[in-house]
C-alpha positions in Angstrom: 82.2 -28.2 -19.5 79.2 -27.9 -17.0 76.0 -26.4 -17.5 74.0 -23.7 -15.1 70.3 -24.2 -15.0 67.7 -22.0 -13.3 64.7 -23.9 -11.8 61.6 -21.8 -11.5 57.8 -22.4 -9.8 59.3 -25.1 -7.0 57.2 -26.2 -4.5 58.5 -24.0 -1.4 58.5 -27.1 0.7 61.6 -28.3 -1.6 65.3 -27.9 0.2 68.3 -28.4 -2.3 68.5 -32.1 -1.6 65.5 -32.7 -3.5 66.1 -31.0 -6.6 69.4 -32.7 -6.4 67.8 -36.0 -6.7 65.3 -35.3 -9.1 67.7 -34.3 -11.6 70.4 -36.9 -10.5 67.6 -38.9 -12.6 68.8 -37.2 -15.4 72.6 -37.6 -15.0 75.5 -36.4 -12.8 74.8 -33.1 -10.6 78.0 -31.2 -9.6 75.6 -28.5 -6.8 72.2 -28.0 -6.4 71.5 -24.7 -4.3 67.4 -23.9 -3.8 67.6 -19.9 -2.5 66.8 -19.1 0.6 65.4 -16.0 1.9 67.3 -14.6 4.5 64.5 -12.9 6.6 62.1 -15.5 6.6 64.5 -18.6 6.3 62.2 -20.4 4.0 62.6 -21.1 -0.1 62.2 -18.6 -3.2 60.7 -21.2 -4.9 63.8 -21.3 -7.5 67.1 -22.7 -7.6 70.3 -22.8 -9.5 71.5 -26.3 -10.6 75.2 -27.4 -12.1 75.0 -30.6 -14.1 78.2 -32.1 -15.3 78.1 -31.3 -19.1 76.2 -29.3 -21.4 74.8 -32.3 -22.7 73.3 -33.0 -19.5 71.8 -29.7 -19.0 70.4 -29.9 -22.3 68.7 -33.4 -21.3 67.7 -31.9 -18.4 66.1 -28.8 -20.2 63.8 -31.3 -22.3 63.3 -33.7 -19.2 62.2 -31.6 -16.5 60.8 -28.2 -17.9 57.0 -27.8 -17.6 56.9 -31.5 -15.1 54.3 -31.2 -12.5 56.6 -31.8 -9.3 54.4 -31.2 -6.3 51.2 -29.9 -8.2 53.6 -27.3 -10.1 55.0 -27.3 -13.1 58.8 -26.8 -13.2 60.0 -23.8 -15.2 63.7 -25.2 -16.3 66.3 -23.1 -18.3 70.0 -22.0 -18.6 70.7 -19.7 -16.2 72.3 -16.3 -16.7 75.4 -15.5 -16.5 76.0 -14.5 -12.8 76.2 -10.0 -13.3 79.9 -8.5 -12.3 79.1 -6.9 -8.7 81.4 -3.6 -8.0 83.1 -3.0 -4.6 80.4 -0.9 -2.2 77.8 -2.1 -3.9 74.5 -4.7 -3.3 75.6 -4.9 0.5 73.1 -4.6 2.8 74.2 -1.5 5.0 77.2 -0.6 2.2 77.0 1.3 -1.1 75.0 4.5 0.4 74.3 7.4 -1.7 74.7 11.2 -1.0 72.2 11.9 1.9 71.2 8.3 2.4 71.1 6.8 5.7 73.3 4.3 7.4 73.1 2.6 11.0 74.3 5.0 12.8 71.7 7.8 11.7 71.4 10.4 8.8 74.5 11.7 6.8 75.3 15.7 5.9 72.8 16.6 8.7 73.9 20.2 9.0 72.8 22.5 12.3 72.7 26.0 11.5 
């Protein structure tokens, strides 16, 4: 079974290749996915990484948390368990609330 880790405190210059290959010294890497924000197009500074077993992430855990990579020290742990998202909700325009406002302009806007 394959292990989730969350890598915190990357240098921002870091794109997912690179935290691929630094933990591909550790053993086999099934994704490596730095985030991205999507205003700015430029890194969090955290990414999510899948190594092939549990043992692996473990080895990884001990290997790579608190290295200096890039005059920061890596923050490594399991990652959480990704939270259940309900429909209309955590879109960007969708999941409005009584009186909120949507593109088009303000909702229950009553003229009297």
């Amino acid at each position: 079974m394959s292990k989730r880790l969350y890598v915190g405190n990357l240098p921002y210059t870091f794109r997912s290749e690179d935290v691929e290959a630094l933990f591909r010294e550790v053993g086999e890497v099934i994704s490596a996915k730095v985030v991205i924000d999507r205003d700015t197009n430029r890194s969090k500074g955290f990414a999510f990484v899948e190594m092939a077993s549990d043992e692996l992430g473990a080895r990884a855990i001990e290997k790579l948390n608190e290295k200096e990579v890039g005059g920061r020290p890596l923050r490594v742990t399991e990652a959480n368990p990704r939270p259940e998202r309900t429909p209309g909700t955590g879109h960007r325009f969708g999941g409005q609330r009584e009186g909120g406002f949507s593109r088009t302009g303000p909702r229950n806007f009553r003229k009297d």
